[in-house]
N, C-alpha and C positions, 0 to 999 in steps of 0.2 A: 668283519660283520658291520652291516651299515646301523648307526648309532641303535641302542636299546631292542635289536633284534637276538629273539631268542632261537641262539642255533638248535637246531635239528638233526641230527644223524640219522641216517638211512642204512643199515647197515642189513645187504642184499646177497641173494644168488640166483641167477636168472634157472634153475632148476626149480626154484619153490614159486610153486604159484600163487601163493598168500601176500608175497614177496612184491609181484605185480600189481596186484589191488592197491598194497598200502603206497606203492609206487608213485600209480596213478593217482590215489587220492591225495596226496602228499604236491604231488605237480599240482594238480587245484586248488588245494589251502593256498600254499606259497601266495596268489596272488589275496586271497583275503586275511590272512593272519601275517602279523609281524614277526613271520617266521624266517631266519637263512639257512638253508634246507640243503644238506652236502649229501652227495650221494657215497657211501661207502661200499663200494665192491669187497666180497668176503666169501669163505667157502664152508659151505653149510656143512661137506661132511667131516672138515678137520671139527666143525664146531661137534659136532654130533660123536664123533670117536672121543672127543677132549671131554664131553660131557655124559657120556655114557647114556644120550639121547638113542631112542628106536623111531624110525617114521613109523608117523601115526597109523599108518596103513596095516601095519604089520598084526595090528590086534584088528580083528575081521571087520567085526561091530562099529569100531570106528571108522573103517574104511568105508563102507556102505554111508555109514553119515556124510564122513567127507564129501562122496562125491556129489552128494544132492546140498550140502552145504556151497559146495564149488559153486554149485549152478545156480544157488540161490545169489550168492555173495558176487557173481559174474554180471546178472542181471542188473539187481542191486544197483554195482558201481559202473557200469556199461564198460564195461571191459571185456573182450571179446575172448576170455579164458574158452576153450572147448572140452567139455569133460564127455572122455570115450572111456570105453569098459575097462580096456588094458592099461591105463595111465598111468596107475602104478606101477607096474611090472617095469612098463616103460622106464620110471624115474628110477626105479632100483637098477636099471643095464645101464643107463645113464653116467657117466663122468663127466660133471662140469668143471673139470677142473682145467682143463685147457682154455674152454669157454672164460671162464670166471680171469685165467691168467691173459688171455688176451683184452677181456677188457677193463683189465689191472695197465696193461702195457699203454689203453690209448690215453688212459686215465692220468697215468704219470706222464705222458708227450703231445696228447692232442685231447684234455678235456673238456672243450666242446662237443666233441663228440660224445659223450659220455654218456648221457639223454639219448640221444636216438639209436645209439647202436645199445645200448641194455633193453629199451624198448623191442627193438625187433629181434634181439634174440630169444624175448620173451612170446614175441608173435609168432616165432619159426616152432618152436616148441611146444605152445599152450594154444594157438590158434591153429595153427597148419598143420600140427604132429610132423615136424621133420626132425630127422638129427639135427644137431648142434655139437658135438662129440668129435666130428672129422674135420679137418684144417681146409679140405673143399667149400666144404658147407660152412665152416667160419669166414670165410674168405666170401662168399656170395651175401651172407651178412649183415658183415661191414660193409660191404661194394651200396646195398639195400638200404643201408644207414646214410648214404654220402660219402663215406671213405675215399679215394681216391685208390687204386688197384697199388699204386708203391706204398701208402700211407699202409695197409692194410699185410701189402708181403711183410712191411719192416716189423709191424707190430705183431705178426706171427712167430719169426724170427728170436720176437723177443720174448716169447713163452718160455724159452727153455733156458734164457737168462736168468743168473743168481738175482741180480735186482730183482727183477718184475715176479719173481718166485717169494723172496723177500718182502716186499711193500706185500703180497697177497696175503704171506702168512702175518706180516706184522698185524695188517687190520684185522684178520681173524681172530688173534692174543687180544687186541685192542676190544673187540664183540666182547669177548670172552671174560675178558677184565669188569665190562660193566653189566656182568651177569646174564650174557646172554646164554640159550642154547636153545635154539629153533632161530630161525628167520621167518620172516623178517622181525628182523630187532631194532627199535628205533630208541633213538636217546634225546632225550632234549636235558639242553642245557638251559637249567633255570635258579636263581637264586641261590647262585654258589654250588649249584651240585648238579650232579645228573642223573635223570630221570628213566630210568628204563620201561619200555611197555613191548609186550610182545606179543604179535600178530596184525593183522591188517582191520581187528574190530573194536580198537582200542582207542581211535582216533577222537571220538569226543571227548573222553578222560584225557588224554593229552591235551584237546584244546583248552578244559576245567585245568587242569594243572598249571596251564603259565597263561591264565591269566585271556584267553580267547573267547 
């Protein structure tokens, strides 16, 4: 960290779309807060089985809220989230955990890429309603992000790797450790300790907390 900057964890699942917002908004502080801002790939539903979490959806009442929350908090932060009727239903058929493990893999071999390929496979799913769930359509992606088509078979490859399975679940224990359970979960490290805030409308408290 570059001298008296207060890190920041991002600790994400490109499944949650609350996850995107704090994403985005977090890419914009960076340039005005003396923030160093790490992005953590992690998998919401090892967090949610570990925590005996239910998505929100599942109680009606709040689902109906959500999705006019979505479309408020969409606007809001000009993030082009798309909320259709079935989106839930959607995220329950949904397994990111292939998604989440491939870009666990570019993360550990090629983290510049890291930013643009989480970005769009937040566009493929919350903007365009595609899967994201099939190694085709992971593979189109990454290609979408700039990957290169070898850079992109090898990091496939490495889903079913004990490492790249590894580092996913380690960061998830890691969420998990500083009391997460939902994403997004964000940590700032300040003043000897760290900070937990959870969801993506917590960001002026965080900015009051260290000092922004």
């Amino acid at each position: 960290a570059r001298m008296g900057r207060t890190v920041v964890e991002l600790f994400y699942d490109v499944i949650s779309p609350y996850s995107w917002l704090a994403f985005e908004a977090l890419c914009r502080y960076r340039h005005i807060w003396n923030i160093d801002l790490r992005f953590r790939p992690a998998f919401l539903g090892g967090i949610m089985q570990q925590t005996g979490n239910k998505p929100p959806a599942m109680l009606p009442k709040r689902g109906e809220y959500m999705l006019k929350d979505m479309k408020r908090m969409a606007k809001y932060y000009q993030v082009p989230v798309r909320i259709y009727p079935d989106c839930f239903q959607q995220i329950l058929k949904t397994s990111s955990l292939t998604a989440m493990r491939f870009i666990t893999a570019i993360d550990m071999t090629n983290p510049q890429y890291l930013e643009p390929l989480s970005r769009e496979f937040w566009m493929r799913f919350w903007s365009q309603n595609e899967d994201i769930s099939q190694p085709e359509n992971i593979l189109a992606i990454a290609r979408q992000a700039g990957l290169s088509a070898e850079l992109s078979q090898k990091a496939l490859e490495m889903t079913s790797s004990p490492p790249v399975k590894d580092r996913l679940k380690d960061t998830t224990t890691e969420a998990l450790k500083y009391g997460a359970f939902g994403m997004p979960a964000v940590v700032a490290h300040y003043d000897g300790k760290p900070h937990l805030f959870f969801g993506s409308d917590r960001l002026e408290l965080l900015g009051s907390v260290i000092g922004e």
